[in-house]
Structure formats: structure tokens, C-alpha cells
N, C-alpha and C positions, 0 to 999 in steps of 0.2 A: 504494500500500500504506500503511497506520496508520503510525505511530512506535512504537507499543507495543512490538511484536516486535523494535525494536531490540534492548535487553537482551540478548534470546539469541541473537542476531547477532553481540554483545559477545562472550558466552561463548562463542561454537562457535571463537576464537579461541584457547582454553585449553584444554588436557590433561591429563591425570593424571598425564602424564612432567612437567609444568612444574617448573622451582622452586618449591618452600616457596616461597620469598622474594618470589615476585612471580605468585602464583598468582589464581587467580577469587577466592579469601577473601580476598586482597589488599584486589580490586577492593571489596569486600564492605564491607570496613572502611571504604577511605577515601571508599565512598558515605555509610556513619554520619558517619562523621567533618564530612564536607562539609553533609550536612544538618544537621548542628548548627550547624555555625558560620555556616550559610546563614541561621539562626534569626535573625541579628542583623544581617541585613543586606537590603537591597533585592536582588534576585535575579530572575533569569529560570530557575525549578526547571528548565523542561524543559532549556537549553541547558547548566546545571551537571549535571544527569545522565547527560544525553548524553557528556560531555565526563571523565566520570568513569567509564564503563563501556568509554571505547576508547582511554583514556589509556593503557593498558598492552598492546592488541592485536598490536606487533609486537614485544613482551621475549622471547616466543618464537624468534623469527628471527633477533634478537641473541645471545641465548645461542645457536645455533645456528651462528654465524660468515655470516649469509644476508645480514643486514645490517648496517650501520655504526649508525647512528642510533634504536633503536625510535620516539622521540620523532617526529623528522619523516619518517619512514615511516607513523606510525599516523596522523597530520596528512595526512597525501597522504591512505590509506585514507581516511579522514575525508571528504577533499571526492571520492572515486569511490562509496561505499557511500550514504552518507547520502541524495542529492537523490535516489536510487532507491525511499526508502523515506520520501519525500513531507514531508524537512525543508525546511523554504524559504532559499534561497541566504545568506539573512544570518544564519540562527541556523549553519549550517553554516559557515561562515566563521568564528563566532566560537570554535564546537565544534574547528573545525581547530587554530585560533591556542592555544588553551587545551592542547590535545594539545602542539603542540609547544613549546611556553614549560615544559611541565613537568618536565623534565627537570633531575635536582640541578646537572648539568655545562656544560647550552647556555647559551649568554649570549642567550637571548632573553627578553623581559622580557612579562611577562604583560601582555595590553591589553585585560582587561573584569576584572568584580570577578569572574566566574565565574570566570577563569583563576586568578585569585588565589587563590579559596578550592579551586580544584584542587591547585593547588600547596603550600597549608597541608597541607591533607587530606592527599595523600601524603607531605609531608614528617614530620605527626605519625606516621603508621604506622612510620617509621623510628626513633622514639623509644620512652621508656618499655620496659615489658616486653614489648611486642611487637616494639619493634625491636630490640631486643639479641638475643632469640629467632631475628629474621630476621638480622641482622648476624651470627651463629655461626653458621650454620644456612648461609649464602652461602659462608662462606666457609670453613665442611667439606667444600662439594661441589666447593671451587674446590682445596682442599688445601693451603689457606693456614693460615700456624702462626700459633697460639691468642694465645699470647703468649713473648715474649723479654724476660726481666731486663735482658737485656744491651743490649738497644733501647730505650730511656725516649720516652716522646711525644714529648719535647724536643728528641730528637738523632735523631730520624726524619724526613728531607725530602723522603720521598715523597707526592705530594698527598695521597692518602686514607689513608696507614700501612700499613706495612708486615707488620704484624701484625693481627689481629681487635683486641684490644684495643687498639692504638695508632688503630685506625681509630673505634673508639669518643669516645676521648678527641678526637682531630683533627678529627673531622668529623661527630660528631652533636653531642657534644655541644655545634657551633658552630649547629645548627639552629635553633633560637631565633631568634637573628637574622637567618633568612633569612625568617622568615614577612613575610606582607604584610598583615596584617588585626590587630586588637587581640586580635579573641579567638581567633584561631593562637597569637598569642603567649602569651598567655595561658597556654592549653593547655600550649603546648609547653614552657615555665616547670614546671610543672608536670611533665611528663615527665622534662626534664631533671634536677630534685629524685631523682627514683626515679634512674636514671642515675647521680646521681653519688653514691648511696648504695650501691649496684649495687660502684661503682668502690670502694670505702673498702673494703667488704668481700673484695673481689677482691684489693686490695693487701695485706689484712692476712692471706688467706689462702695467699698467695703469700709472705709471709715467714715464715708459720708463727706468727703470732701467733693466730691463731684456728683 
């Protein structure tokens, strides 16, 4: 069988029950996203595509309680699906590895540039106005509280916060320096700008100053 019809091999993964937060538009974005920042780099398009369209195939089954991992579950998926639909053993291999390096929490470290600019891509969609969007949006459906006065970032030691807006502060706005490419960072510089402008006015309308 072609490659083409991968893509919607990708999508039939995804639902209309899914999360906002990690839905097909998701996927959508951080294929822009990747393509751009591909623009600046020596790249193999088909296996950064590939790699961007099943990066997110098992968050269904996470959210779900089905599985532990989506990252190295859509990685497995990855090396049973793909050699069926005529990818050759080595780009699929590296489509696997890029799936599961992507993930904000594993300690597995990306090992091609495609994995790299997977993991920019998805990590800018968690910034700027789109990811604050998806950060409150996560975590209305989780019935996590918005924010606590009485909880400052500072005196929150839980890994991602405790709150939406402590999760904000703790852990996007550490994104930046997770990127791996010049122009993630870049980017994500940039995100984080909006973000922490975001935050100033949230603090001040939160005291009632505005």
C-alpha cells in the first residue's frame, strides 16, 4: 500500500469525545509548526511527518486509564502499523524513536533532528495563546482549580502545580529551554513574551488592580 493514506490512518485515531487539548487540531498545529522550523534545517519531510501525525495516536487511551505511557505505546503502534503501509524498516524506526522521545515527562532523549523538531513543535503548541487556551481548557475537564492566592508558584512543590496557573508559571513557562533547535527557541522566546504578559495581567486582575 502508498504512504499517503497514512494521515488518515493518523486521524481515525481521534474522536470528537477527544480533549480540546490534545485533539486532531492539535496534531494540525504542530505539523505547521514543524514545517516551519523544518524550513531551517536539513530534514527527511516524509519521516518528520510521519512522526508528527502518530505522535499523539495513543492520548486517547491515556486519558482513558487503557494505558500508562501514550508516548511509547504510539512508538510500539508505530513499528506494527507503518511496515504494513510500505514505510521501509529504517524510516520507521526512526518515526518510532521520535514518537516516543516526545513526550514533556520521559527521559528519553530524541536521536534524529526529526525527533527534535517533533518535540519543539509540540512543545510550542503548549505555549503562547494557544497553550494557555489548552492549559485551562485541561484542566477544566480535569476539575483542577484555576488558581489559589494562597498557593504562590514559589511554595508549590508539586512537579507540574498545583493549580492551572501555578502550572503555567512552573512548567511552560520553563519551555524555552527544553527546545532543541535554534529556531524552537526562538519561537518559543517569543511565546513565552505573550505568556508572561498573559501572567502580569492575571496578577493584577487578581488583586483588583485592573
Amino acid at each position: 500500500m502508498p504512504e499517503r493514506p497514512l494521515r488518515a490512518v493518523a486521524r481515525s485515531y481521534f474522536d470528537d469525545a477527544m480533549s480540546p487539548a490534545h485533539d486532531w487540531h492539535h496534531v494540525r498545529r504542530v505539523e505547521a509548526l514543524a514545517d516551519r522550523l523544518a524550513g531551517e534545517y536539513d530534514v527527511d519531510d516524509r519521516t518528520l511527518e510521519l512522526a508528527v501525525w502518530f505522535h499523539d495516536v495513543g492520548r486517547a487511551r491515556e486519558d482513558a486509564g487503557e494505558i500508562r505511557d501514550h508516548a511509547a505505546w504510539g512508538a510500539e503502534e508505530c513499528e506494527r502499523v507503518l511496515p504494513d503501509h510500505g514505510v521501509p524498516d529504517e524510516r520507521v524506526e526512526t518515526v518510532a524513536q521520535a514518537v516516543r522521545a516526545h513526550r514533556y515527562s520521559n527521559a528519553v532523549d530524541p536521536a534524529s533532528r526529526e525527533a527534535e523538531l517533533l518535540c519543539d513543535a509540540d512543545n510550542l503548541d503548549a505555549l503562547g495563546a494557544v497553550g494557555l487556551a489548552r492549559c485551562f481548557t485541561y484542566g477544566g475537564e480535569r476539575g483542577e482549580v484555576l488558581h489559589d492566592p494562597d498557593l504562590p508558584a514559589a511554595a508549590d512543590d508539586s512537579p507540574a502545580g498545583a493549580t492551572q496557573y501555578n502550572h503555567v508559571r512552573k512548567k511552560l513557562r520553563a519551555l524555552p529551554d527544553r527546545m532543541y533547535t535554534d529556531a524552537g527557541r526562538r519561537m518559543a522566546e517569543e511565546r513565552r513574551d505573550f505568556v508572561d504578559r498573559f501572567l502580569a495581567q492575571f496578577d493584577a486582575e487578581v488583586a483588583g488592580r485592573r
